[in-house]
C-alpha positions in Angstrom: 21.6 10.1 11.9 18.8 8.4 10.5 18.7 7.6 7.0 14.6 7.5 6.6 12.9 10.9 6.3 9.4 11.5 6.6 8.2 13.2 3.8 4.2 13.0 4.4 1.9 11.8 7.0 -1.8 11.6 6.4 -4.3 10.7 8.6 -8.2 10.6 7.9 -11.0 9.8 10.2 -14.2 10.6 7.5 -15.7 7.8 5.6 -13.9 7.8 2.5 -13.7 5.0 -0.8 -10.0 6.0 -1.1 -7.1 8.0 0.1 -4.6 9.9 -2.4 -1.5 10.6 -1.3 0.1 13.2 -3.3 3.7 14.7 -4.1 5.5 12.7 -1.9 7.9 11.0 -4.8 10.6 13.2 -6.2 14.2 12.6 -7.6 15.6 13.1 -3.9 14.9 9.3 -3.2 14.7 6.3 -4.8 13.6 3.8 -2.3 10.1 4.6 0.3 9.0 3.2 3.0 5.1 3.6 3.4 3.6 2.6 7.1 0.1 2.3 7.2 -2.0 1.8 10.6 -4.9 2.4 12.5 -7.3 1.3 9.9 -10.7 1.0 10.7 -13.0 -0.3 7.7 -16.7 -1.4 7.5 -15.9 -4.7 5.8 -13.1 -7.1 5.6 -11.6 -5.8 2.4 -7.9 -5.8 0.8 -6.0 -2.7 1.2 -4.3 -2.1 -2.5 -1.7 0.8 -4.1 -2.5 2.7 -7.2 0.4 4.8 -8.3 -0.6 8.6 -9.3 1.2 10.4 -12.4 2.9 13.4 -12.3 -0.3 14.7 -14.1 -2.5 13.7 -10.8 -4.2 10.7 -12.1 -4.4 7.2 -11.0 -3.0 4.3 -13.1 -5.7 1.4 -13.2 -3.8 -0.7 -15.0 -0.5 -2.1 -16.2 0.3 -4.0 -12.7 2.0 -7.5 -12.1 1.2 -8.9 -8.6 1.6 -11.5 -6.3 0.5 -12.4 -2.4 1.3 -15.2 -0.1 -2.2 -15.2 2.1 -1.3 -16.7 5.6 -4.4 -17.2 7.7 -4.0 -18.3 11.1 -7.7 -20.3 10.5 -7.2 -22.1 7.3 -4.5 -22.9 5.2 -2.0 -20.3 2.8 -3.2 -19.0 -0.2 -1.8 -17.0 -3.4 -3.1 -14.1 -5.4 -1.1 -13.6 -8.5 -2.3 -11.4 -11.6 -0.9 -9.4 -14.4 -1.9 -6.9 -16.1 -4.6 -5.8 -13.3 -5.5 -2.5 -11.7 -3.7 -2.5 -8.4 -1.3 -3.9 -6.0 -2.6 -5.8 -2.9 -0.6 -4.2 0.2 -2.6 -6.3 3.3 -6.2 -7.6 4.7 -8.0 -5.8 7.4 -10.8 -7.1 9.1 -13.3 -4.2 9.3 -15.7 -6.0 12.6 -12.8 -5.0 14.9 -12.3 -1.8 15.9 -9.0 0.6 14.6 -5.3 -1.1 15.1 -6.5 -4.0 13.0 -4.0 -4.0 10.5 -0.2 -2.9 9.9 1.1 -2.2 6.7 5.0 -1.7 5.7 6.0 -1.2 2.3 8.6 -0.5 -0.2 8.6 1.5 -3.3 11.5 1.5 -5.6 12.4 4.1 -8.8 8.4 5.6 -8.6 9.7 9.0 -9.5 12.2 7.7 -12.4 10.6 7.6 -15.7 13.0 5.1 -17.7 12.6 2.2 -15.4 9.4 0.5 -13.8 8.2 1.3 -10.2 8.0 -1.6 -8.1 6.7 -2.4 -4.3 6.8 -5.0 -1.6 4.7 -5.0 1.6 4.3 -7.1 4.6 0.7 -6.9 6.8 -0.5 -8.2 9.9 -4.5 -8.1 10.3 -6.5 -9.6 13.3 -10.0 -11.1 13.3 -11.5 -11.5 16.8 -13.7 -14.7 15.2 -10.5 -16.3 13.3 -7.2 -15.0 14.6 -4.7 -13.4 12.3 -4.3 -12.8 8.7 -1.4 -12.2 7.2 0.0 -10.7 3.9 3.8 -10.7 2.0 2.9 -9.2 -1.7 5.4 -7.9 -4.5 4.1 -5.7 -7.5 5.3 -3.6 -10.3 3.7 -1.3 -12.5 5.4 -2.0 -16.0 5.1 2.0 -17.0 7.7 4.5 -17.2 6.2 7.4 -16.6 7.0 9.4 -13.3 5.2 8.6 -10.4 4.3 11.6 -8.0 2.1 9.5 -5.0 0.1 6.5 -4.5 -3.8 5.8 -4.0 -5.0 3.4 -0.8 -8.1 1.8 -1.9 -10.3 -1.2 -0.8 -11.8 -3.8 -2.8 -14.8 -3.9 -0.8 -16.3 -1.5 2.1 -15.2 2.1 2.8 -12.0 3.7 5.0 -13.1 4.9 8.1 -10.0 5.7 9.5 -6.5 4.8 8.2 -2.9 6.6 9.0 -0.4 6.5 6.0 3.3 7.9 6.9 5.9 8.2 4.1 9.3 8.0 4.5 12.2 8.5 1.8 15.4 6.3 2.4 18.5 7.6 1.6 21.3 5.8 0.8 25.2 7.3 1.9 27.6 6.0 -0.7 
């Protein structure tokens, strides 16, 4: 028996700036898993998390995050802020069509409210002009409130298509 349940899958295919996705963290689990593909987007933007409060709204800010950048066409980078807005998940190139990026992530203790929720991702984009572009990123959000879902947003350009499974992992002691 598998030990990952899938808790929500979303899928939208209307322009959109972001994508919530709601009530999918509760005290059943304390570790998801958070697939994201099929993204199609109409420039090459960063896909970030925002977690959402049990009162529905989006945190903008209180995040620590970092990103090792590794492009096929030029050498590594590194993204690392604190205190910002958001987490960076992955880069997507948005002149090639859907199936341009893959996103797997983790999210630990987002539903406890006396410890921080954290996350780690690992993304795969393509360019057609440059090759691939990948991203390894770690963030926490240094609040203890109770986390309900998580916000998919871009830092540039709009969603026009994106898939967003969640999964809760249990763990048999």
């Amino acid at each position: 028996m598998s030990n990952l349940r899938l808790i929500n899958e979303t899928t939208t295919t209307g322009t959109v700036s972001t994508l919530d996705i709601t009530d999918v963290f509760s005290a059943d689990f304390d570790i998801y898993k958070i697939v994201i593909n099929d993204l199609d987007v109409t420039a090459n933007p960063y896909i970030y998390l925002k977690f959402i409060n049990s009162s529905g709204s989006v945190i903008a800010s209180g995040y620590d995050r970092a990103a090792l950048l590794m492009y096929s066409w030029t050498t590594f980078g590194e993204s690392r802020a604190t205190n910002t807005d958001k987490i960076i998940l992955g880069w997507a190139n948005g002149s090639d069509t859907a199936e341009n990026i893959g996103v797997v992530a983790y999210v630990f203790n987002p539903f406890s409210s006396s410890s921080y929720s954290f996350a780690m991702s690992q993304a795969s984009g393509f360019d057609a002009g440059n090759g691939n572009g990948n991203t390894k990123s770690i963030g926490v959000l240094k609040n203890t409130a109770s986390m309900t879902g998580f916000q998919c947003c871009l830092n540039t350009g709009s969603i026009e298509q994106l898939t967003v499974k969640t999964y809760g992992l249990r763990v048999d002691s």
